[in-house]
C-alpha positions, 0 to 999 in steps of 0.5 A: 663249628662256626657260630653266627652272630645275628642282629637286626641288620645282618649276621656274621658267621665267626670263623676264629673270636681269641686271644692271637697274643697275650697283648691283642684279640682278633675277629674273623668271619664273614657277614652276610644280610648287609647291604650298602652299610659303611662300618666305623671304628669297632668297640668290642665291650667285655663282660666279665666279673670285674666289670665291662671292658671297653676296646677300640679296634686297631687301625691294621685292618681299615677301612673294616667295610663287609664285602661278599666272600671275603674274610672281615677281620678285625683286631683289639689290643689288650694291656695286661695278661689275658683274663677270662670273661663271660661274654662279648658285644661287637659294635659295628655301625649304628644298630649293629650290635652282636652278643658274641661268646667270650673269646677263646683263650689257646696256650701257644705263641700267637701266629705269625702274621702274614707278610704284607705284599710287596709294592711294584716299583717302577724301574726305567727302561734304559735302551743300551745301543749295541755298537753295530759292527759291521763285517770286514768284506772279504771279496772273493776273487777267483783266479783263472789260470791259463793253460797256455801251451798246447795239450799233450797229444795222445800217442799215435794221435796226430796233432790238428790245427783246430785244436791249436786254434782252440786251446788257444782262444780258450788261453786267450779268454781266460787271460782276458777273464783274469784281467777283469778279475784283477780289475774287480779285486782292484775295485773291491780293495778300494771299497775295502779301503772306503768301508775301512775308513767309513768303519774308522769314523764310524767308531770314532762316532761310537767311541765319542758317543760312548763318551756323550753316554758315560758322561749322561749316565754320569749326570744321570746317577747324579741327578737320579742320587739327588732325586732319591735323597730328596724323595728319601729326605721328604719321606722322612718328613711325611714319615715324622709328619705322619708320626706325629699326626698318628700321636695327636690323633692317638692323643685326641682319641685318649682325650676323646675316649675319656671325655666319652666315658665322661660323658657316660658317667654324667649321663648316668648321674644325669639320670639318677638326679633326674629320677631323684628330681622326679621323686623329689617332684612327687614328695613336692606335690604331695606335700603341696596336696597336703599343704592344700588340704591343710590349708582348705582345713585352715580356711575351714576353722578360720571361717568357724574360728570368725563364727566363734569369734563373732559369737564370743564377741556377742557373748562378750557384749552380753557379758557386758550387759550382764556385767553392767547390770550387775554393776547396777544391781549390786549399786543397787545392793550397796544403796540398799545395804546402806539403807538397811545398816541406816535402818539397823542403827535407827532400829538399834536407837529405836531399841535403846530409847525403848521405841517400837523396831517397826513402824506401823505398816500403812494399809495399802502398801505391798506385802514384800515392800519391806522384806528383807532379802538374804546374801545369797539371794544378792550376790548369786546374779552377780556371781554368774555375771562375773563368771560368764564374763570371764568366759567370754574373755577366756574365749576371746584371748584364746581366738586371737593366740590361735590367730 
């Protein structure tokens, strides 16, 4: 049973899809559905374990154009030994493609092809001019023969004058009948003799005709001989032209072919560095987001970064304010210790000369004028002013390294 192989633009009912030889696959069936569409060159692509395999159909059945009723065939040529595939697309035309089975592999030698019809030659007609022969005339003459002498007369029957006279009338008209033939047989031998040289010349224009026409067919054979070797030499030139048009072109078709394939193989890598690119592209805006977001971030503990710097900077000259009164405190402190080690050694005098340790006080003087005040108390504001300073540049280094 026939399968039918459908596409968007038409069908093709499979009469026969196998291996013809080990060497070539062939294609028969009929379309239908197709309406003024020129088919190119088909490809058969088959799918099998090992990979597609391209085919390009051989040129024994171009112009490979559907027409109703009529058988399409279509030829490939394999390299190798038949192999056995899953499955076949057909390639027609632009938006024709077919989804064939795998094609058929039978045991057997393939089938002969049909001998191809035999071209009409044209053969000159060359008219042979029969010599016309004409018959020799034989003129008939009739001889009279007179019968001269009376009748024989009955017995008993008496002979009359009437009858002599007649019988000799009669004599005498045959013998005048036999002089006219005499005159005509002698006229007809001279025509004789006239159509005898007349037939005489006549062959002779044969014969020298004949001669004209040996020596034309002779110049004809020759010309015609010099014709065909020169039809035979310029054929041989078409042919080995035609030989070597059919290797450049078989040449550029390879070329063609692999340059196609190529061509595939570009477009394919193409394609996977396109996607690559794309995915690349993606990771790229994903980091710029990030680099975004990292710089929003960034600009974000800058600005608090020039707060806390701007803070430490009023730390800092609070520090040194702190660190400046401190100084002035513990100059203060020094002046005092300098005054009370003044008053030590004056005491210590006052005690070895036997004199009071502490002069009267006046009356109206503070309280705590002269109390003394312990170590403690001295150096603890000096100590935080130091300590807070430190702090302060601790901060500030720590601002411009993160800077």
């Amino acid at each position: 049973m026939p399968v039918t192989a459908k596409s968007d633009q038409g069908a093709l009912e499979l009469d026969r899809f196998e291996w013809a030889a080990p060497d070539r696959i062939e294609i028969a069936g009929h379309w239908t559905g197709l309406r003024g569409r020129r088919f190119i060159r088909p490809t058969l692509i088959l799918k099998g374990e090992k990979g597609p395999k391209r085919l390009l159909a051989l040129l024994e059945h171009k112009p490979w154009a559907p027409e109703d009723g009529e058988e399409w065939v279509a030829a490939f040529r394999w390299d190798g030994e038949p192999v056995e595939f899953e499955s076949a697309t057909l390639h027609v035309a632009s938006g024709i493609d077919l989804d064939l089975p795998a094609p058929r592999i039978e045991p057997g030698e393939p089938p002969e092809p049909a001998p191809a019809p035999a071209k009409p030659r044209k053969s000159g007609s060359a008219k042979a001019k029969a010599p016309a022969t004409k018959p020799d005339p034989k003129p008939a003459a009739r001889t009279a023969e007179a019968k001269a002498g009376d009748a024989p007369a009955k017995p008993g029957a008496p002979a009359t004058p009437d009858l002599a006279e007649a019988l000799r009338s009669e004599r005498d008209s045959a013998r005048a009948d036999l002089e006219r033939l005499d005159a005509e047989l002698a006229s007809a031998r001279a025509g004789v003799d006239r159509l005898r040289g007349e037939r005489d010349g006549f062959r002779r224009e044969r014969d020298e005709a004949l001669e004209r026409l040996r020596r034309l067919r002779g110049e004809f054979e020759h010309e015609r001989q010099t014709h065909e070797r020169a039809i035979a030499d310029a054929r041989a030139g078409e042919r080995e032209s035609a030989t070597k048009m059919l290797a450049e072109a078989a040449t550029l078709r390879a070329s063609v072919e692999r340059q196609r394939e190529i061509a595939y193989l570009e477009r394919d890598d193409a394609k996977e560095a396109r996607d690559e690119a794309i995915a690349a592209c993606s990771e790229a805006l994903a980091v710029r987001d990030d680099a975004i977001r990292a710089r929003k971030q960034a600009e974000h503990d800058r600005k608090q970064a020039f707060a806390e710097r701007d803070h430490a900077i009023k730390a800092r000259q609070r520090a040194e304010d702190a660190r400046r009164k401190a100084v002035g405190e513990r100059e203060h402190a020094d002046q005092e210790r300098e005054h009370a080690v003044k008053e030590r050694e004056e005491i210590v005098r006052a005690h070895e000369r036997g004199l009071p340790l502490h002069p009267p006080k006046p009356r109206y003087l503070p309280e705590d004028h002269h109390e003394h005040r312990s170590e403690l108390a001295v150096w603890a504001p000096r100590a935080a002013a130091f300590g807070l300073l430190a702090l302060l540049a601790f901060l500030v280094l720590h601002l411009f390294g993160a800077l």
